[in-house]
C-alpha positions as CSV (number, residue, x, y, z in Angstrom):
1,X,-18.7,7.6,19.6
2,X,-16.9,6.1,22.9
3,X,-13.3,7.0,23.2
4,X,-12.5,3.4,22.7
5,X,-14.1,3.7,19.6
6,X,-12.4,6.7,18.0
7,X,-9.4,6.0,18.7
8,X,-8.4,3.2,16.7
9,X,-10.0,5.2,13.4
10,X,-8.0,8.3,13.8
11,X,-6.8,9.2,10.3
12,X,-3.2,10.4,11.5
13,X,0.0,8.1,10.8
14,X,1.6,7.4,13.7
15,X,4.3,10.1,14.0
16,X,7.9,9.6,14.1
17,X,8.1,13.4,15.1
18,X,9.6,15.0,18.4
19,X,7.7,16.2,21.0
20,X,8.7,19.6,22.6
21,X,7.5,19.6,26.3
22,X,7.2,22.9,26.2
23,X,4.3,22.2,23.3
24,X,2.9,19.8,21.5
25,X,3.9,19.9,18.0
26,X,1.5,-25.8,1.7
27,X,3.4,-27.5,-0.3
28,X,2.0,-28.3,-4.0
29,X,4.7,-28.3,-7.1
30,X,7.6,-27.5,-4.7
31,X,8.8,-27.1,-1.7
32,X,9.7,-23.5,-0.5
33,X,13.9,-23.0,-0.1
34,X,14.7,-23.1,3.1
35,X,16.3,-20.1,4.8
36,X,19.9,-20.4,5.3
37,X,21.3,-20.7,9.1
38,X,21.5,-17.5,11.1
39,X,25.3,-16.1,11.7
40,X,26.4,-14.9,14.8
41,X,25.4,-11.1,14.1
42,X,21.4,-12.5,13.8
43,X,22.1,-14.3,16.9
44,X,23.3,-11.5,18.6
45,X,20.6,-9.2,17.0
46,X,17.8,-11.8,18.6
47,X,19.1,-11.3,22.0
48,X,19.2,-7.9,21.9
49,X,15.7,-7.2,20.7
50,X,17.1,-5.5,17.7
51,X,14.9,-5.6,14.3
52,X,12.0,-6.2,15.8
53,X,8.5,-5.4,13.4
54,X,10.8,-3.8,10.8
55,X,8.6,-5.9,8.6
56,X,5.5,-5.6,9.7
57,X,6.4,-1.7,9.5
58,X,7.5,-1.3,6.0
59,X,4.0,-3.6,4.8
60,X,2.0,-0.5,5.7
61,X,4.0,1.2,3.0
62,X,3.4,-1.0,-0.4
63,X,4.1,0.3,-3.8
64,X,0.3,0.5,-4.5
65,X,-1.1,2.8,-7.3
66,X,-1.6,6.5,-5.6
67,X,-2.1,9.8,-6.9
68,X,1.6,10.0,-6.6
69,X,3.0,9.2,-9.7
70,X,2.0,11.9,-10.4
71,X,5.0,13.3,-9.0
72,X,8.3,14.7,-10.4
73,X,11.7,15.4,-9.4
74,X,11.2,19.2,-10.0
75,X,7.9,19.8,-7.5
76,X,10.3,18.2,-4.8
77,X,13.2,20.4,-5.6
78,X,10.6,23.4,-5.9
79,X,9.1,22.5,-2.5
80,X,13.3,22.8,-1.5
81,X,13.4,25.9,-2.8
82,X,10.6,27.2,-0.9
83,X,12.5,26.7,2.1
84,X,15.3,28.1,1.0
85,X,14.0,31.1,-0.6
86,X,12.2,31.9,2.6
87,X,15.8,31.8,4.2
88,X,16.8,34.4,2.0
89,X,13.8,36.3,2.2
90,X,13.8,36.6,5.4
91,X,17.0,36.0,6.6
92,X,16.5,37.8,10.5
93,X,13.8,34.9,10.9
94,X,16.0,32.7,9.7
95,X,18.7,33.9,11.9
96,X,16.5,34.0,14.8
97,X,15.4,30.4,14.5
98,X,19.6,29.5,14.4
99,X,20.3,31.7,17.4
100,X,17.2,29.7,19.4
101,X,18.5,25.8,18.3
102,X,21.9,27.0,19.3
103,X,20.4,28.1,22.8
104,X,18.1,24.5,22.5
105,X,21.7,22.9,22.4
106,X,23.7,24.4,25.0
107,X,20.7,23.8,27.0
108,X,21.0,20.5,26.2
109,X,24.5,19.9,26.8
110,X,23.8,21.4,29.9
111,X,21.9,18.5,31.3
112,X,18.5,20.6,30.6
113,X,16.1,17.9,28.7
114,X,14.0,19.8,26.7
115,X,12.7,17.6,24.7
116,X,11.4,13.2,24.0
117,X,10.8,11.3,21.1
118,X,7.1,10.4,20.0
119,X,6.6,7.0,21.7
120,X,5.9,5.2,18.6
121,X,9.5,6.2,17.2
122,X,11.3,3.2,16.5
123,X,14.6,4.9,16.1
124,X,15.2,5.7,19.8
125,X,13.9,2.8,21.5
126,X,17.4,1.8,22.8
127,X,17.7,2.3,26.1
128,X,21.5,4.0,26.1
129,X,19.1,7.5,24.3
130,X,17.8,7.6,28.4
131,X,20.5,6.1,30.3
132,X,23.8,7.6,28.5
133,X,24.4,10.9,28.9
134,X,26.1,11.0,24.9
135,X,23.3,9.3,23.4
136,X,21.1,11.4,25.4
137,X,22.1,14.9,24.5
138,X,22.7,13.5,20.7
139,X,19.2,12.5,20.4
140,X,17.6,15.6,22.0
141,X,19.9,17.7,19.6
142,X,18.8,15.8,16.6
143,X,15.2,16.4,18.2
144,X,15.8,20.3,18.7
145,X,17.0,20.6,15.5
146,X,13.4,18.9,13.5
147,X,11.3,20.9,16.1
148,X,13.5,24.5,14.6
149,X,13.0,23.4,11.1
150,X,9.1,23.1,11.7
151,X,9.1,26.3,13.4
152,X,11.1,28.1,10.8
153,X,8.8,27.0,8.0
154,X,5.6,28.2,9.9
155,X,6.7,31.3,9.8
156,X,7.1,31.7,6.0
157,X,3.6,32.7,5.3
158,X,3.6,29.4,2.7
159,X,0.3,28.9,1.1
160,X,-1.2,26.0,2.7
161,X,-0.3,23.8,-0.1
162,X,3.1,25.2,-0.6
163,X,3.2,25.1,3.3
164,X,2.5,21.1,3.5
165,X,4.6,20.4,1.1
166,X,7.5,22.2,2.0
167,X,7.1,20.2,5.9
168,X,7.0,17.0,3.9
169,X,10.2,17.8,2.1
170,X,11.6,19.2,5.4
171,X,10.5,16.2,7.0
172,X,12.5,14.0,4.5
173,X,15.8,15.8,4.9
174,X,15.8,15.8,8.7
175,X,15.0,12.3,8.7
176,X,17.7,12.1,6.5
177,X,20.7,13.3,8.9
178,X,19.4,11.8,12.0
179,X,22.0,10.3,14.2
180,X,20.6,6.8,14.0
181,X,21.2,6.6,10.3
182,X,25.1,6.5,11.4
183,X,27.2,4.3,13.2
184,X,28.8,6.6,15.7
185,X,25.2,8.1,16.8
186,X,23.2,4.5,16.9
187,X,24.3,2.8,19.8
188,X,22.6,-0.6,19.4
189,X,24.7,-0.7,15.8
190,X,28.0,0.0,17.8
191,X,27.5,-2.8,20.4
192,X,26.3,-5.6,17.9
193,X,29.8,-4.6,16.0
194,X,31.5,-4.8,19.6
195,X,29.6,-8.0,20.4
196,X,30.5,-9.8,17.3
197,X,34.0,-8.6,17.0
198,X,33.0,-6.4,13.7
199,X,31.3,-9.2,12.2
200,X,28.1,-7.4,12.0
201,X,30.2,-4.0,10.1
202,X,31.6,-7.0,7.5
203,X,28.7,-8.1,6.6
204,X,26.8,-4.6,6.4
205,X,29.8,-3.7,4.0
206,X,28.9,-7.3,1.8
207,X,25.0,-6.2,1.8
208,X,25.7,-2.5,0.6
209,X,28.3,-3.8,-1.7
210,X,24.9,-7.0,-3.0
211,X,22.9,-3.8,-2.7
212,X,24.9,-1.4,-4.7
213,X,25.2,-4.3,-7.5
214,X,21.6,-6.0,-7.4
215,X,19.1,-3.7,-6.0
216,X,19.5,-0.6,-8.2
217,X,21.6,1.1,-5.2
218,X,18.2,0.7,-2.8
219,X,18.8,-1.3,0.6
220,X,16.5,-4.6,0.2
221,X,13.3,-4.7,2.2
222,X,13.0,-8.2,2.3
223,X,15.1,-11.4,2.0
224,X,13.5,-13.9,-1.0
225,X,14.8,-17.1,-0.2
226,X,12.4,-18.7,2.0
227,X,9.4,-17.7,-0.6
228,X,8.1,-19.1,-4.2
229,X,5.3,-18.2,-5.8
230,X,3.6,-21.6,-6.1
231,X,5.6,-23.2,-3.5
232,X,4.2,-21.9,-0.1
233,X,3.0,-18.3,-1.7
234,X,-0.1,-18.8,-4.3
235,X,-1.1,-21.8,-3.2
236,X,-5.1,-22.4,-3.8
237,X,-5.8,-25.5,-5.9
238,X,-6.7,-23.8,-9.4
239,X,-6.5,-24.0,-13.2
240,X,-6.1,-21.4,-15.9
241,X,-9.1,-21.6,-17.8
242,X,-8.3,-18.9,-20.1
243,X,-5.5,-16.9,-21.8
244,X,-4.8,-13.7,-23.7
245,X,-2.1,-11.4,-24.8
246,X,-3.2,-9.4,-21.4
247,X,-4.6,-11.8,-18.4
248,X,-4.7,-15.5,-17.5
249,X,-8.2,-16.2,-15.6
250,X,-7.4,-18.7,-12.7
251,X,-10.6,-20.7,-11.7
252,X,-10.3,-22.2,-8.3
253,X,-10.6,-25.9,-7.1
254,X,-14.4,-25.8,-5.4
255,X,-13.6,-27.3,-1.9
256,X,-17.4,-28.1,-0.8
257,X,-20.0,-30.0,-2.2
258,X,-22.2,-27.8,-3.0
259,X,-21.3,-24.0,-4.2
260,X,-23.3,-20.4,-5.0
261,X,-24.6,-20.4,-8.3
262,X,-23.3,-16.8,-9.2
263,X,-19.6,-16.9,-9.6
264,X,-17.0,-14.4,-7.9
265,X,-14.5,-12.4,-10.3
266,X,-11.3,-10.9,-9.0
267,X,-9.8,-7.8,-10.4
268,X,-6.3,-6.9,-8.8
269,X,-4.2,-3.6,-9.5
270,X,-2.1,-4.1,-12.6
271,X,0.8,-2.9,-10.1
272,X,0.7,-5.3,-8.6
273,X,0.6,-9.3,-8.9
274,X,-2.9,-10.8,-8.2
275,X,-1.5,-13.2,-5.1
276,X,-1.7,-10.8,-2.3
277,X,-5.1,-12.5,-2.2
278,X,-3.9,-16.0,-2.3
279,X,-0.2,-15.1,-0.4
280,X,-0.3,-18.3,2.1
281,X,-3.0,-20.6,3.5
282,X,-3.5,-18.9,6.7
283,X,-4.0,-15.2,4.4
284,X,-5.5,-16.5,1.5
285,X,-9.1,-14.3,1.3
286,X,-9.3,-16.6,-2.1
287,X,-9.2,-19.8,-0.2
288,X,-11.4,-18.3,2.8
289,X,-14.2,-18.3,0.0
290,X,-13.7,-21.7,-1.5
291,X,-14.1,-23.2,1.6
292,X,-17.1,-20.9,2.5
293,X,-18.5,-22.6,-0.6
294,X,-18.2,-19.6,-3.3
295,X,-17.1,-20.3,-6.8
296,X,-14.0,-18.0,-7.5
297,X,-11.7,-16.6,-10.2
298,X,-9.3,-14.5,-10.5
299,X,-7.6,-11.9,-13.0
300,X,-3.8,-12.6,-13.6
301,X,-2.3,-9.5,-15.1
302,X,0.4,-10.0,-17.9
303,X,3.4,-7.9,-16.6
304,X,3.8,-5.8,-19.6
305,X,6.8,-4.3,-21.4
306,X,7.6,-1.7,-23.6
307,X,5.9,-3.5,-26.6
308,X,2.6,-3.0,-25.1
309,X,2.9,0.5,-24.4
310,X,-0.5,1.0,-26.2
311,X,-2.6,-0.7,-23.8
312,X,-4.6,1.8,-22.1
313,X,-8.0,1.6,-19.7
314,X,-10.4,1.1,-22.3
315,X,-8.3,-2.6,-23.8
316,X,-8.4,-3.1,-20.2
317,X,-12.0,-2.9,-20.0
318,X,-12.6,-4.7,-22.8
319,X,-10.8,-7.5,-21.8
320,X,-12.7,-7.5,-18.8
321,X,-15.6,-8.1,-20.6
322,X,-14.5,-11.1,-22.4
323,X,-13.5,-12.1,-18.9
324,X,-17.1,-11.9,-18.0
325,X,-18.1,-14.2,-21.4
326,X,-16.0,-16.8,-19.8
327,X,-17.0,-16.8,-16.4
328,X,-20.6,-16.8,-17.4
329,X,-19.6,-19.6,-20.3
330,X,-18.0,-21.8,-17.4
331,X,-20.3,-21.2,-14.9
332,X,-23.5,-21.8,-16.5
333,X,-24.6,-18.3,-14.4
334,X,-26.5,-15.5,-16.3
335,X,-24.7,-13.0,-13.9
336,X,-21.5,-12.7,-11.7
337,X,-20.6,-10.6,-8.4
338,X,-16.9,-8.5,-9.0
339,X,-14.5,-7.0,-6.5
340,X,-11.8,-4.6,-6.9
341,X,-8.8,-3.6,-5.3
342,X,-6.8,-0.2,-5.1
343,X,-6.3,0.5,-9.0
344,X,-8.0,-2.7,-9.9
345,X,-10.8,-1.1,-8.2
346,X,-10.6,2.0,-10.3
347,X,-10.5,-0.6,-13.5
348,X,-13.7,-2.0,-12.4
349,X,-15.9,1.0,-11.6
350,X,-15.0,2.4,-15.1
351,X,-16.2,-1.6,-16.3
352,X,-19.0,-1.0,-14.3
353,X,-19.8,2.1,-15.7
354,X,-19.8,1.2,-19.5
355,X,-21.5,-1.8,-18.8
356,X,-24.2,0.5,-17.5
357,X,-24.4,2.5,-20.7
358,X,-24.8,-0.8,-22.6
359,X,-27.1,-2.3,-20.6
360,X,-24.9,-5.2,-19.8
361,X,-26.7,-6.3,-16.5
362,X,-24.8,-9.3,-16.3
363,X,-22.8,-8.1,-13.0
364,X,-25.0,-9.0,-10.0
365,X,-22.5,-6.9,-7.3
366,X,-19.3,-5.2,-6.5
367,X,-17.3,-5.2,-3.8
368,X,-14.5,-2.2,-3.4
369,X,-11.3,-2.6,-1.6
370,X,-9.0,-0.1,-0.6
371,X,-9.8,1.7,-3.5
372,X,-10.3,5.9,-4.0
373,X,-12.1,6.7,-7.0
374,X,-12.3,10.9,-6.2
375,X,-8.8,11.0,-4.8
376,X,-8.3,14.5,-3.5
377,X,-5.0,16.5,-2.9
378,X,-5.6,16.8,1.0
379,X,-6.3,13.5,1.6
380,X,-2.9,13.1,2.6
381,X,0.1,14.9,2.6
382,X,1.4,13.3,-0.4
383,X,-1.2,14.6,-2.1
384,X,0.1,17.9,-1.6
385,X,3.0,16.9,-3.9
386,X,1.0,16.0,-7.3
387,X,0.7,19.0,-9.7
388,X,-0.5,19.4,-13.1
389,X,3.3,20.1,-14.1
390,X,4.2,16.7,-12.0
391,X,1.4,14.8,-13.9
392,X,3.0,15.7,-17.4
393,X,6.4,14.8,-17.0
394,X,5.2,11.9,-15.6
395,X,2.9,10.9,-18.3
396,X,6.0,12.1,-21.2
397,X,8.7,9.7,-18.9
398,X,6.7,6.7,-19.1
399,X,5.8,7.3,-22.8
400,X,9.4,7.8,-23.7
401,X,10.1,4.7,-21.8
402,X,6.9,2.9,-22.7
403,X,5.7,1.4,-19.2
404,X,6.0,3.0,-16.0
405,X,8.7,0.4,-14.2
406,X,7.6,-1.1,-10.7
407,X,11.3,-0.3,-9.7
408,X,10.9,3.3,-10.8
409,X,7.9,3.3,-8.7
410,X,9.1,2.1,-5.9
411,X,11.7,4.1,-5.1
412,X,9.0,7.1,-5.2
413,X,7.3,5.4,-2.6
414,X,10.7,4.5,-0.3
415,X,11.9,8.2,-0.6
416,X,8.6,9.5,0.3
417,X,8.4,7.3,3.4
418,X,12.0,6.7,3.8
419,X,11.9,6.0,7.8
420,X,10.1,3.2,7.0
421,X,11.4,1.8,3.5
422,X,15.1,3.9,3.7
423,X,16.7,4.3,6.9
424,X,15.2,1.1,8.3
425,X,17.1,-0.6,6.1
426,X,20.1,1.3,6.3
427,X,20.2,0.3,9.7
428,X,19.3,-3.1,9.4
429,X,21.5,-4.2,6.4
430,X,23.8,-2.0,6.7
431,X,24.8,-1.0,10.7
432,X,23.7,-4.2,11.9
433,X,25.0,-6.3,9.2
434,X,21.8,-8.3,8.9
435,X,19.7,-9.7,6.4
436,X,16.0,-7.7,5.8
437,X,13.4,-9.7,7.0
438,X,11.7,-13.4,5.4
439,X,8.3,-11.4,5.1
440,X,5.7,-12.9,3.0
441,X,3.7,-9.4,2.2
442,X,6.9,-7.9,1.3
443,X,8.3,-10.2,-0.7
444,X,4.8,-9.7,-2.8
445,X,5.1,-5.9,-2.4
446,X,8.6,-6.7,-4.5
447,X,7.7,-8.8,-6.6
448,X,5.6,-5.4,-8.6
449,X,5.0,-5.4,-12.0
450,X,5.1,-2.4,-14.8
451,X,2.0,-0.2,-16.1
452,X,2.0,0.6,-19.6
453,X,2.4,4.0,-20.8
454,X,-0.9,4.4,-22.0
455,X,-2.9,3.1,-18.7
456,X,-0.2,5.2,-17.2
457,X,-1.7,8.1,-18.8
458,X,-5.4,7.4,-18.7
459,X,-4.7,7.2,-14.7
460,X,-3.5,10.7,-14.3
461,X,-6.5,11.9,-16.6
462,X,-9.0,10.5,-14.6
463,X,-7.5,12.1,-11.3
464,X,-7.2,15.5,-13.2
465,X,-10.6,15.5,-14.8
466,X,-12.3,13.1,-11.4
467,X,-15.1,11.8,-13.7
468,X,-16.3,9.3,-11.3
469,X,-17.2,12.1,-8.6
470,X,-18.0,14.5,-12.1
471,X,-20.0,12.6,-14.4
472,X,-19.1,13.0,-18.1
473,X,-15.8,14.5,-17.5
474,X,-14.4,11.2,-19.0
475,X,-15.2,8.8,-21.8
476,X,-14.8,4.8,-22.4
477,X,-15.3,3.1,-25.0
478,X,-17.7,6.1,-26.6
479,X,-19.8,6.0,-23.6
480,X,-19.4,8.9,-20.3
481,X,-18.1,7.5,-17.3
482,X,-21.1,8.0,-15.1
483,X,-21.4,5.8,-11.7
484,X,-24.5,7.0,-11.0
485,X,-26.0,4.9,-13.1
486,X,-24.3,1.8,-11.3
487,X,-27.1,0.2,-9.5
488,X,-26.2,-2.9,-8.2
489,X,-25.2,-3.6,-4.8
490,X,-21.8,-2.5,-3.1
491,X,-19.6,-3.6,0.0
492,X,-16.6,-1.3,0.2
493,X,-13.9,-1.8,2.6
494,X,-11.2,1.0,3.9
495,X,-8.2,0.3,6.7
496,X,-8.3,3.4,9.6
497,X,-4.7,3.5,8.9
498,X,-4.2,2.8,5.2
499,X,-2.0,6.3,4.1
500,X,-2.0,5.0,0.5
501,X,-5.9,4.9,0.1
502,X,-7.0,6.7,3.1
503,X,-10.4,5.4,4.0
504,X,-12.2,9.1,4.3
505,X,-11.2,8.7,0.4
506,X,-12.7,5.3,0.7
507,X,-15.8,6.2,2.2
508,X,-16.6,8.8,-1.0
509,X,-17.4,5.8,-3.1
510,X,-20.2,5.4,-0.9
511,X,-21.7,8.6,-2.5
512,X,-21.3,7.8,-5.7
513,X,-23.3,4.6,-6.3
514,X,-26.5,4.6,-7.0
515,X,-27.2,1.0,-5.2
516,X,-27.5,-0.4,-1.9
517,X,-24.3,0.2,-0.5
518,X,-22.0,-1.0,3.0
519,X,-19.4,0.4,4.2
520,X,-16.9,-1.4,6.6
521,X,-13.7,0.3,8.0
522,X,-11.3,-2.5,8.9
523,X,-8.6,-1.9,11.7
524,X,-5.7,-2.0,9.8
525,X,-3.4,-0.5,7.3
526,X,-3.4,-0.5,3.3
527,X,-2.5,-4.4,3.0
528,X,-3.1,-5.7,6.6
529,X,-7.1,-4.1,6.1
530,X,-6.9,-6.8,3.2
531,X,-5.1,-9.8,4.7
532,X,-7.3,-10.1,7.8
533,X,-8.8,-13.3,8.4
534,X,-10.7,-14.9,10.6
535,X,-8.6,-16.2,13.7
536,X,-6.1,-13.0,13.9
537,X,-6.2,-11.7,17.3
538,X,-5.7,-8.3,16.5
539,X,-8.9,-8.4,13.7
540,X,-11.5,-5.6,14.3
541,X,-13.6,-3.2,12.1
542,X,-16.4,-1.2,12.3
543,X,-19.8,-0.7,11.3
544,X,-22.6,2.1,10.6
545,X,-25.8,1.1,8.7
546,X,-26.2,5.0,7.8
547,X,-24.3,6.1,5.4
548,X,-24.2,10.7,5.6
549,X,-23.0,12.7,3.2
550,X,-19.2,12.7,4.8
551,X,-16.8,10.0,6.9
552,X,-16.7,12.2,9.7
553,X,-20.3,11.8,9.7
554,X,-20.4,8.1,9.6
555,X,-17.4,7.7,11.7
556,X,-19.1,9.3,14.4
557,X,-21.9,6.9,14.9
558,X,-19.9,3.4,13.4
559,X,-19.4,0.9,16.3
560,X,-16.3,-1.7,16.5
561,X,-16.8,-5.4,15.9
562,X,-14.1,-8.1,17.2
563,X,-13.2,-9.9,14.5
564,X,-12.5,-10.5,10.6
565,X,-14.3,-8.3,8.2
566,X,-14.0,-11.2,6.1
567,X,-16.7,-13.0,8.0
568,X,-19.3,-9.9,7.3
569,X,-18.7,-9.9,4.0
570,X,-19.0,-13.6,3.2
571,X,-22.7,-13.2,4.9
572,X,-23.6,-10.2,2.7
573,X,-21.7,-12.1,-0.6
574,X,-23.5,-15.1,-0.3
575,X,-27.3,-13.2,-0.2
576,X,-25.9,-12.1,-3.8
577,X,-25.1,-15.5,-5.1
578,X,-28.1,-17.6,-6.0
579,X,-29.0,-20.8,-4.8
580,X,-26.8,-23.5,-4.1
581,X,-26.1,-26.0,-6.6
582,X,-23.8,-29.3,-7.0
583,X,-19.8,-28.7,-6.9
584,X,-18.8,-29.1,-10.8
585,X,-16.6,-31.8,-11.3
586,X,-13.9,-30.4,-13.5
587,X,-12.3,-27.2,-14.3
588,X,-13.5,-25.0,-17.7
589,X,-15.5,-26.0,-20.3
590,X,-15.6,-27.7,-23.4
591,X,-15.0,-24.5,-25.1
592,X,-12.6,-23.0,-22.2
593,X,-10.6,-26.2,-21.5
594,X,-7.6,-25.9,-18.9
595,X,-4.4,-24.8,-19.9
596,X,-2.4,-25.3,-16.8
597,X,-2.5,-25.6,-13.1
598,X,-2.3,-22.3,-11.0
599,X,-0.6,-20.4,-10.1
600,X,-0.1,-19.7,-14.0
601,X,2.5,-18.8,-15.9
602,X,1.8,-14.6,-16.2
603,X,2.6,-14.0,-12.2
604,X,6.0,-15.5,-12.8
605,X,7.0,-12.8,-15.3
């Protein structure tokens, strides 16, 4: 592959890390609220160039269902100890590494510039970290200081799990104390409170204060007023054509005359509500389809409580299943195509599979989404973090509790990415005194929902025992989870830099399936590889018709295509749906007769 090529799919985060010269290391039933006027500290923020992408930053870090809640307080505060312990162990090291930042410093303070900032790091963008000799030296300190700490912990002879997890701990604390998390040390923080006469501190102290009162003590990612579900987000024409204890089905508005004869089903995360594929017109992969002529419907989770702590994977799957009675009812088709989505996409393959073992050939084809189904612990270094002692207190804190909360989750995620779902915001709110940003994916990536206890559970089981990639390991419904005997036809999608689902994770599906089977790597990060439409700029993904034994394989040989994924896939979706056939006139069914208009009334909860 062409250097052009590669680089775009390289699997590594951009890092925020230093780097040592001496070595590399529509409006429908309402309108949307309109956002209040901007004070004087947003004005001045807008001149400086301050804020800038803080929302498109923290969208690459939703609160999507991972391997990590699997993790618990005590395997961070081991992975502390570590470090610690190997100070005591070996305290001459330890004194060695002190003695060299102390002569980094002095250095330093001596005018000697050791050391620059990764280019992509946001925090030292301002131009007084080059031009003032304070902010200079302060920043190559703080810079000093992160490459010692990375040094030190090399040379503990760590394991390499106990090594990568220790970094990523390491990583968080040093984050944690540098100078641009204060006022004194962040210099575009003092002159917005110099150039608004303190207003900008005043209202910092009112958002903390709103914060400290509202947000569970979290800084807010995003400001909510300018957004409503069913005002300008979640806007497709629709109907709920069906309603249980667990899910609304929303049946969309057909927008041509004619449409496929074999229905599409949507099956969204349970983390998460359904409308980050309907967020707004321009986004809206649910409207894309409608007007591409596709009849579509989509799952609605219930945000569940306490009192449904009981529903696990396999009252998920069967619920599913009537789904598919009512789709098929509706439709008049014998079969329907399904995609999936991150842990919706883990619900569907285990669908799949026991609709295999019946014989239920009444799903024509799947499409995957950011979805792993044999998550493994190096895929990331997150990963590192999850152990079996993790995965139980995790499982016994949501059954004491009865769900696992999305705000419980969500503060997992923001402290194990807190640059960009922290400090950020700490800056933002806080230093500069101004409001988080109007930021349509973020105000869905808010707006999470709970997982019961039991599904809780059955999640961690399936990535201790992997039955997908170990056939048998697991049961549903008194049948063996075994995807192998999946046939049909698959299109599976991965984002190059999607750290929640990393797409070498991705691509594993691809060897699981015992159909014919795409795989298409779209340019973009866990939500962004999602929301790509036709018309963005920026849209590219790439190809490879072979499909090896690993990524690296496959990467090797996959050429880029300029534009939406979305496009491919609508090609390759409509050769699975049948003939076309006259628009249907109404919504539902005599037996399935509409209940309300979508959105619905489950994604409000």
């Amino acid at each position: 592959m062409s250097e052009q090529h590669t680089a775009p799919i390289a699997d590594k985060k951009p890092s925020a890390k230093a780097k040592n010269t001496r070595k590399p290391a529509a409006k429908r039933k309402s309108e949307a609220r309109k956002a209040p006027a901007p004070d004087i500290a947003t004005e001045a923020m807008k001149a400086a160039g301050i804020g800038a992408g803080i929302g498109e930053q923290a969208a690459q870090s939703p609160n999507a269902m991972s391997p990590i809640i699997g993790i618990s307080r005590e395997d961070v505060l081991a992975a502390v100890v570590s470090i610690v312990g190997g100070a005591a162990r070996q305290p001459f090291t330890f004194m060695q590494h002190v003695g060299a930042f102390g002569r980094k410093v002095v250095d330093i303070v001596g005018g000697e510039a050791k050391f620059a900032p990764e280019p992509k790091d946001r925090r030292f963008t301002d131009a007084a970290f080059q031009k003032s000799p304070f902010y200079s030296r302060v920043m190559q300190s703080w810079l000093a200081f992160q490459v010692e700490v990375h040094d030190f912990i090399d040379t503990l002879g760590l394991d390499p799990i106990e090594h990568r997890r220790a970094m990523l701990v390491a990583d968080i604390l040093v984050d944690a104390v540098a100078p641009t998390n204060t006022l004194v040390g962040n210099p575009s923080a003092v002159k917005l409170a110099l150039d608004t006469g303190g207003a900008s501190l005043v209202q910092g102290v009112k958002n903390f204060v709103d914060d400290m009162k509202n947000n569970n003590g979290m800084p807010s990612q995003v400001d909510k007023s300018p957004f409503s579900v069913g005002g300008n987000l979640a806007t497709t024409e629709g109907k709920i054509v069906f309603r249980n204890e667990m899910l609304e089905l929303i049946q969309y508005t057909p927008k041509t005359e004619n449409v496929k004869a074999i229905p599409l089903l949507f099956v969204p995360p349970q983390i998460n509500k359904y409308y980050v594929l309907d967020l707004t017109a321009e986004k809206s992969i649910s409207q894309f389809l409608v007007n591409q002529g596709f009849q579509v419907y989509v799952v609605s989770w219930r945000n569940p409580g306490p009192e449904h702590r009981d529903w696990g994977l396999a009252d998920y799957v069967s619920a599913l299943t009537g789904v598919i009675d009512v789709v098929t009812g509706i439709s008049g088709s014998k079969t329907i195509n399904v995609s999936g989505g991150c842990s919706g996409g883990i619900t569907t393959a285990t669908l799949l599979s026991h609709l295999a073992a019946t014989g239920d050939t009444r799903v024509n084809s799947v499409t995957f989404w950011v979805c792993v189904l044999d998550p493994q612990m190096e895929d990331s270094d997150v990963g590192a973090m999850v152990t079996k002692r993790g995965i139980d207190m995790a499982r016994q804190r949501s059954a004491k509790k009865g769900v696992l909360s999305g705000s419980d989750l969500s503060r997992v995620f923001a402290w194990l990415r807190p640059n960009d779902l922290v400090w950020n915001y700490v800056v933002n709110n806080y230093l500069h005194g101004q409001k988080p940003p109007a930021f349509d994916v973020l105000f869905w990536n808010n707006d999470s929902t709970n997982l019961t206890a039991q599904l809780h559970s059955d999640y961690l089981s399936l990535y201790e025992t992997q039955p997908f990639a170990n056939p048998g390991k697991e049961e549903i419904l008194g049948h063996p989870i075994d995807l192998s005997k999946v046939t049909i036809d698959a299109f599976i999608v991965g984002g190059t830099t999607d750290h929640i689902t990393p797409w070498k994770a991705c691509y594993r599906t691809t060897q699981m399936l015992g159909g014919k089977r795409e795989f298409v790597l779209s340019n973009s990060g866990h939500i962004q590889a999602i929301l790509n439409p036709p018309g963005n700029p920026k849209a590219k993904y790439f190809i490879n018709p072979d499909l090896p034994g690993t990524a690296d394989e496959w990467v090797a040989n996959a050429v880029p295509v300029t534009g939406s994924w979305w496009e491919r896939w609508a090609v390759w979706l409509g050769e699975r749906s049948g003939e076309s056939l006259p628009a249907p006139k109404k919504h539902g069914s005599k037996k399935y007769e509409p209940l309300c208009d979508a959105p619905g009334t489950y994604v409000l909860g």
